[in-house]
C-alpha angles and dihedrals in degrees: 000000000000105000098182104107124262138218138200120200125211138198119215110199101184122117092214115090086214120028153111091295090051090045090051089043089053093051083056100056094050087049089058101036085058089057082052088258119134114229107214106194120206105196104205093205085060097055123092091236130165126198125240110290131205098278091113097190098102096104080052111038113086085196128087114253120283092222113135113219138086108293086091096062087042085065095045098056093044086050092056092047120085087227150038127217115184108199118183140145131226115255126170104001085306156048103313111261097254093059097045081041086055093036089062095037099048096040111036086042106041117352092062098069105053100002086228098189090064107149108359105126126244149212131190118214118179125187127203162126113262120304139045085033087133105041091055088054089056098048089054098047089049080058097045084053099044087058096048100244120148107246117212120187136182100240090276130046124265088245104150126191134220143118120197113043111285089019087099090061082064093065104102103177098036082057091049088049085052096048097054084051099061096042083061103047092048087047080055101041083051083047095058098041090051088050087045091053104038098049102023096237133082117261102250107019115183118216085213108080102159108023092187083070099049138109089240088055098038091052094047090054103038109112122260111256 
């Protein structure tokens, strides 16, 4: 078994500074310490991070945006860990703004050129009060796909309840769920380094590193004669 240290990223797409997603966030990173894996929080609040702008050339740049705030050195840091956690809460009927907000910047202007998250693995954890639960989850795992990590669950989904801030600490089996999910991401994470060290390459490897050079893109944009 791998004995370098690992480390798992989240993002942490909940506008208060203190509430039921960080609360979650810090379970999980008792959970892992305890499996000898560091937890790294980006609290998207935190972050200097614009918007898209109306630019409108992101379907037709093959370079990443020219925006200059702090969703370049986010990536950077999920693309170092071994592991991505997504935390966000419903609002609104839907994923909080800031995460939708990270999800497009840090896609459309720099995932999308070397999907440099292929292969971490990745867990989805939402928090909220009652209702969209579901819907959030799936907005975050069509992420996760779209970016080519490897998703483990527990059987059911992290989803945590709670409604006003510490509520979510109550939820017995959200937390478990929870639980379950991180042991397993951590099992697969140890998977993948012991592959990596017995055979030299990494498991999974893609032959499209950059799809916005590739033949597929460039026929889909070319101009219709």
């Amino acid at each position: 078994m791998s004995t370098t240290p690992k480390k798992i990223v989240a993002i942490h797409g909940s506008e208060r500074a203190r509430g039921n997603t960080l609360d979650v966030l810090e379970h999980a990173a008792k959970t892992l310490a305890a499996r000898g894996v560091e937890l790294e929080i980006i609290r998207l609040a935190e972050l200097r991070m614009s918007p898209c702008g109306p630019c409108g050339d992101c379907n037709s740049r093959t370079v990443p945006c020219t925006v200059d705030d702090d969703v370049p050195e986010a990536v950077r840091r999920m693309a170092q860990a071994d592991g991505i956690l997504y935390a966000a809460p419903v609002h609104g009927f839907g994923t909080s703004a800031l995460m939708q907000m990270f999800i497009e910047r840090s896609g459309v202007g720099y995932l999308r050129f070397e999907r440099p998250l292929t292969n971490k693995v990745a867990g989805v954890i939402v928090t909220g009060r009652r209702y969209s639960h579901t819907e959030v989850h799936g907005h975050l795992v069509a992420n996760v796909m779209l970016n080519r990590m490897i998703l483990v669950g527990s059987g059911f989904p992290a989803i945590v309840y709670g409604n006003q801030p510490g509520d979510a600490r109550h939820d017995d089996e959200g937390l478990e769920m929870l639980d379950r999910m991180l042991h397993r991401m951590v099992d697969m994470i140890e998977v993948l380094a012991e592959h990596r060290e017995l055979t030299g390459r990494d498991a999974m490897a893609t032959d499209k590193a950059n799809e916005r050079d590739d033949r597929w893109f460039a026929a889909r944009s070319s101009p219709v004669g």
